[in-house]
C-alpha positions in Angstrom: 0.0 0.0 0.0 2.7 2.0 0.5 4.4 2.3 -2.5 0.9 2.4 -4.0 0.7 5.7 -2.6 3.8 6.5 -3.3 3.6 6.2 -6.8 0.5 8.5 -6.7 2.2 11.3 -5.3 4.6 11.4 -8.2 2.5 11.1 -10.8 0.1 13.8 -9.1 -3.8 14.9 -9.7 -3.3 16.5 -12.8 -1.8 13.7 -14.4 -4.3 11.3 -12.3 -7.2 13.0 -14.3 -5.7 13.0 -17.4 -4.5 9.5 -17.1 -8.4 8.6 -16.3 -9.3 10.5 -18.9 -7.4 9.0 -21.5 -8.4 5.3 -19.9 -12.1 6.8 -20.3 -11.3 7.6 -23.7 -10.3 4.1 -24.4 -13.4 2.4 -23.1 -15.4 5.0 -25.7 -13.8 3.6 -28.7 -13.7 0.0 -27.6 -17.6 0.4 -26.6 -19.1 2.2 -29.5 -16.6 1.3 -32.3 -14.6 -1.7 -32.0 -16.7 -4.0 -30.0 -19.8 -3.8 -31.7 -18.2 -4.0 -35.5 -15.8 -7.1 -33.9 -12.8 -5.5 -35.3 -9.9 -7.7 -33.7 -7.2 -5.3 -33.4 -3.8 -5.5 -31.3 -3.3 -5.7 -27.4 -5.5 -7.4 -24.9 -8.5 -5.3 -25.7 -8.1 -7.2 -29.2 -7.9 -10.4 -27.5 -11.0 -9.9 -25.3 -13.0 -8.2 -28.2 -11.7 -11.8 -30.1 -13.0 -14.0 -27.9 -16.6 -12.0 -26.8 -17.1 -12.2 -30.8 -16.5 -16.5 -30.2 -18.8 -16.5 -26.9 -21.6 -13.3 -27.3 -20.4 -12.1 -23.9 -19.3 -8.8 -23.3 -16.0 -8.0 -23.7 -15.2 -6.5 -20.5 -15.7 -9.6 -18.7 -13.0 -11.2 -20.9 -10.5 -8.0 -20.6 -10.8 -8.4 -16.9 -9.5 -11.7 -16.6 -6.6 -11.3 -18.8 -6.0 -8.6 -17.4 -6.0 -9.4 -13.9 -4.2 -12.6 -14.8 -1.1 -10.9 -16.6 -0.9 -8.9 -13.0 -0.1 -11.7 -11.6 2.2 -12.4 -13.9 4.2 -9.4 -13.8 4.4 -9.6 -10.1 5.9 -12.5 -10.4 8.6 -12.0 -13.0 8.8 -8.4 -13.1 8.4 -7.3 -9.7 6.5 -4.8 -7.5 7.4 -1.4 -9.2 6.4 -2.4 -12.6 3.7 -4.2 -11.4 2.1 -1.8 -9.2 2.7 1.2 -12.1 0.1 -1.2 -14.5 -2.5 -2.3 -11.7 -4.8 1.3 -12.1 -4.9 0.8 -15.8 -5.0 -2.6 -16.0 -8.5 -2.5 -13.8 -10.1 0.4 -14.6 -10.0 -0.1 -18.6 -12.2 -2.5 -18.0 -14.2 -0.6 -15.2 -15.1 2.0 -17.4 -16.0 -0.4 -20.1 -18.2 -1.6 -18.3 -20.0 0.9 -16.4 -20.5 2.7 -20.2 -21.7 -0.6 -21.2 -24.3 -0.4 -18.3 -25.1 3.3 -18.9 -25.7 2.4 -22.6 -28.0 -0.3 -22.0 -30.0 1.7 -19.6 -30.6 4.5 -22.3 -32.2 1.4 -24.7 -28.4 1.1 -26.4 -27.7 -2.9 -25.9 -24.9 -4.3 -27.9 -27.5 -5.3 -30.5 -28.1 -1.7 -30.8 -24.9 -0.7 -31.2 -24.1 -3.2 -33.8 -26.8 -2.4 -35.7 -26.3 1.5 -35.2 -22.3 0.9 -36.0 -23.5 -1.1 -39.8 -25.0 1.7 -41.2 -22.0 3.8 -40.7 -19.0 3.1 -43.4 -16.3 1.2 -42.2 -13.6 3.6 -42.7 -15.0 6.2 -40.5 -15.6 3.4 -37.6 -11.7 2.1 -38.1 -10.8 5.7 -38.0 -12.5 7.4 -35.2 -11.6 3.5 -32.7 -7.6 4.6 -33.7 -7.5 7.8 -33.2 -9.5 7.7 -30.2 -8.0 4.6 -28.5 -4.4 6.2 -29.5 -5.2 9.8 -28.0 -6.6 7.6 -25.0 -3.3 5.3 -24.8 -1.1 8.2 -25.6 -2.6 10.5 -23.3 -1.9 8.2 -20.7 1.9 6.9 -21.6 2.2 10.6 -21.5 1.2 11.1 -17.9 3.2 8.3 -16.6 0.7 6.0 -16.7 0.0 2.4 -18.3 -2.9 0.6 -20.1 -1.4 -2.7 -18.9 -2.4 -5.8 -20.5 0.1 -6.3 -23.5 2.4 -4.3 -22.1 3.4 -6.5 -19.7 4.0 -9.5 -22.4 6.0 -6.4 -23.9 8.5 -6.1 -21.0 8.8 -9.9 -20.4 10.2 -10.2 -23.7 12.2 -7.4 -23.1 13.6 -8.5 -19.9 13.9 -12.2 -20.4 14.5 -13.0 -24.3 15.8 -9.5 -25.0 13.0 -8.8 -27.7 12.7 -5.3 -28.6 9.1 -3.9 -27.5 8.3 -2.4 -31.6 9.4 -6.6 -32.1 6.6 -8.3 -29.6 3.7 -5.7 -30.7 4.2 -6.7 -33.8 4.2 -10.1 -33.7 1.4 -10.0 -30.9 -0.8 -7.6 -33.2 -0.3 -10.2 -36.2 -1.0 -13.5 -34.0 -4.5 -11.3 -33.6 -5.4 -9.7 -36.8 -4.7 -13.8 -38.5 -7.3 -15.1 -35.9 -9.5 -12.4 -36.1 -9.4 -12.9 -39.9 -10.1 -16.9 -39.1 -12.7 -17.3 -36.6 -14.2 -13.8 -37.9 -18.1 -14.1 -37.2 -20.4 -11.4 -39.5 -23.4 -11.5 -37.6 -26.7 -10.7 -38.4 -25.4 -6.4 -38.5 -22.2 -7.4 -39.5 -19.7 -4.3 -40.2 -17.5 -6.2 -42.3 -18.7 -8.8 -44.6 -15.5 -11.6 -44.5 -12.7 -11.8 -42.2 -10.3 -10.7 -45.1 -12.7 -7.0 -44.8 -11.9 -7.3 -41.0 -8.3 -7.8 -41.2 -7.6 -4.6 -43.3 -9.4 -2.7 -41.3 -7.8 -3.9 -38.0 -3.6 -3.7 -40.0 -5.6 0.2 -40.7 -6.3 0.5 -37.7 -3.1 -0.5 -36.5 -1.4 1.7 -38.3 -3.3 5.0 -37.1 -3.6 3.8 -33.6 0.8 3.6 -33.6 1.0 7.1 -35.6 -1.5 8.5 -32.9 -0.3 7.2 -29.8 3.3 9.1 -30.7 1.7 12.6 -32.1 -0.1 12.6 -28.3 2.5 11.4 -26.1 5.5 13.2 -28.2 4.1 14.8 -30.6 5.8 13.2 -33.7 7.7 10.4 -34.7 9.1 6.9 -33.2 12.5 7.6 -32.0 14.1 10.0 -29.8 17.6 11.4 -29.1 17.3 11.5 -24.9 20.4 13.4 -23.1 20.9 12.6 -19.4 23.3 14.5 -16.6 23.3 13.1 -13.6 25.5 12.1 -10.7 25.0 9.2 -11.7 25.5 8.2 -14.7 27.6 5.3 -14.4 24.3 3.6 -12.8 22.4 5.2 -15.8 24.8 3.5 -18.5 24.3 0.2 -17.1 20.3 0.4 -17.5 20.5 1.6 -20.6 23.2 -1.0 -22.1 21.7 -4.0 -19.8 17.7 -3.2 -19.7 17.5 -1.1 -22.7 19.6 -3.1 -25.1 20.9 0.6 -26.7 24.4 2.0 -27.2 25.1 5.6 -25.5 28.2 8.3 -25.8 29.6 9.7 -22.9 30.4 13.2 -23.4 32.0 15.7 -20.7 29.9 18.0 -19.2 30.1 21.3 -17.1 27.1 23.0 -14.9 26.4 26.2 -15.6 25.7 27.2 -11.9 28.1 25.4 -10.1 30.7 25.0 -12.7 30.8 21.3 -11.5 32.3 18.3 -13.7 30.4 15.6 -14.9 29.5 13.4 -17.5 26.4 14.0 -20.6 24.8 10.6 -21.5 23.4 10.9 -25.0 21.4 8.0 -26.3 18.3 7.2 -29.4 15.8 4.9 -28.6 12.3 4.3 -29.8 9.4 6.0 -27.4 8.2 2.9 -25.9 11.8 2.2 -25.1 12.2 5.2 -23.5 9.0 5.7 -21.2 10.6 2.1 -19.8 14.0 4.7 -19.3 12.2 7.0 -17.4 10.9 5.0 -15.3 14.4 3.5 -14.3 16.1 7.1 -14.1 13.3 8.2 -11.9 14.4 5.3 -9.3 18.0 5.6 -9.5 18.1 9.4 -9.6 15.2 11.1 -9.3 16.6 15.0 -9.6 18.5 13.6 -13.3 18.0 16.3 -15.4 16.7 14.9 -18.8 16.0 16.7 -22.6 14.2 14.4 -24.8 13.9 15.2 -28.9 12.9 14.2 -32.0 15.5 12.0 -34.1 14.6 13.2 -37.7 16.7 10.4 -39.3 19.0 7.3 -37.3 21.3 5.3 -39.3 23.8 2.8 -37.9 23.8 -0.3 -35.5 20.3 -1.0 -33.8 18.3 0.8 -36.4 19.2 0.8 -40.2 20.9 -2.9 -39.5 21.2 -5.6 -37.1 20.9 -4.6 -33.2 24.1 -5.7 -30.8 22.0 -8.6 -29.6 21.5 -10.1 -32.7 24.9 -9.9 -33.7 26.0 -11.5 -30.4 23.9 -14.5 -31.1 25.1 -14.3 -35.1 29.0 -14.7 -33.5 27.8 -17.7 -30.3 26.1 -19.7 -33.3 29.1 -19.5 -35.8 31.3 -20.6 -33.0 29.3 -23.4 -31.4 29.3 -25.3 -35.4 
């Protein structure tokens, strides 16, 4: 409980609004657009849209057990802090799914409604409004220093344990979902889209908008980001970002303005994702590090234009083990 609390003085009331806000604005596009047209998009709202459209129940119930069950998880193997940073989200997406759900239905708006509602509109204006307004919603909230959960805990498991880049595992996640929702898809009687084929362009669309939006809201451009660090220390820093990050940094010698005290500049690019997941480990090891954070226009070399360290490591261990 403590740390609970802790965690909600830093991130403060403002940002606790907005984060609810954007977690609100989440539960709007999965309730009026992506639920009632079964569009099978990415993360675990994808999932539990996926397997409502199987069953005919609603989707919250479904998003609360996976969910609750990938807390567990992360407590497990990715301990307290990250766990107790994804346990608001990771409730109350569904909470507020729900209780709109509720509201809905008690204004004469069932999800038969909906649906039918929903399949007189045209499809590209329902895959477009669900992106933008899920990725507002999700940026919004990234932005805030806050998480959705779900997915994103898959996201730093593979980080942590198999050293997968987080762009690398919502990928492959996204397509595992999009294939079955393209499978198993089920029209129904006021079906948006006609074949699961319809439903899978829409949800790689809505993919696509959903990635583009989440970055104009939380950064306000694109994917990667040249982040410059001081701090005492820095040699803690380096290790993070070299162990945890999996990126390559330059040390550059530093002055203070004030104080006209030595020290050391970290400068390092990384993809946004990668770096919320650097703040968050800065903030423990020193929380007065002062931080700018820009936009990288273009990044060529190792780790972007071609192979990432990692990969080459395990290139070099398989050519020596034949």
């Amino acid at each position: 409980m403590k740390k609970i609390i802790e965690a909600f003085k830093r991130v403060g009331w403002k940002n606790f609004l907005l984060m609810n806000f954007g977690l609100l604005c989440c539960s709007v596009a999965t309730v009026l657009f992506i639920s009632p047209s079964n569009l099978i998009p990415g993360g675990s709202t994808g999932l539990s849209v996926f397997i409502s459209m199987l069953t005919g129940l609603n989707y919250y119930i479904f998003l609360y057990g996976i969910n609750i069950a990938l807390i567990f998880v992360s407590f497990f193997t990715l301990g307290k802090n990250f766990t107790i940073k994804t346990i608001y989200g990771s409730l109350m997406l569904p909470t507020y799914g729900a209780l709109l759900s509720i509201i809905l239905e008690l204004v004469g708006y069932d999800s038969n409604a909906l649906a039918k509602m929903i399949s007189s509109v045209d499809p590209t204006f329902v895959v477009l409004f669900a992106s933008i307004l899920m990725g507002f919603g999700i940026g919004l909230n990234m932005k805030c220093g806050g998480s959705t959960g779900g997915f994103d805990i898959l996201e730093a498991m593979g980080l942590k344990y198999l050293h997968i880049p987080y762009s690398t595992t919502v990928y492959g996640l996204d397509l595992v979902l999009v294939v079955l929702g393209m499978i198993f898809y089920k029209p129904g009687e006021y079906a948006l889209f006609q074949n699961g084929f319809a439903e899978a362009l829409g949800a790689a669309v809505y993919i696509f908008i959903l990635g583009y939006t989440i970055d104009a809201v939380s950064f306000g451009s694109f994917n990667k980001r040249a982040v410059f660090i001081r701090s005492d220390k820095y040699e803690d820093i380096r290790e993070i970002i070299i162990t945890k990050i999996h990126r390559g940094l330059t040390l550059i010698d530093a002055e203070s303005g004030y104080k006209r005290e030595t020290t050391k500049m970290i400068v390092c690019v990384c993809y946004s994702k990668e770096y919320f997941a650097l703040r968050d480990m800065i903030s423990i090891i020193d929380p007065n590090a002062f931080i700018i954070v820009t936009r990288a226009t273009e990044v060529r070399g190792l780790g972007f234009n071609f192979e990432t360290p990692e990969h080459l490591e395990r290139h070099r261990k398989k050519r020596n083990s034949k």
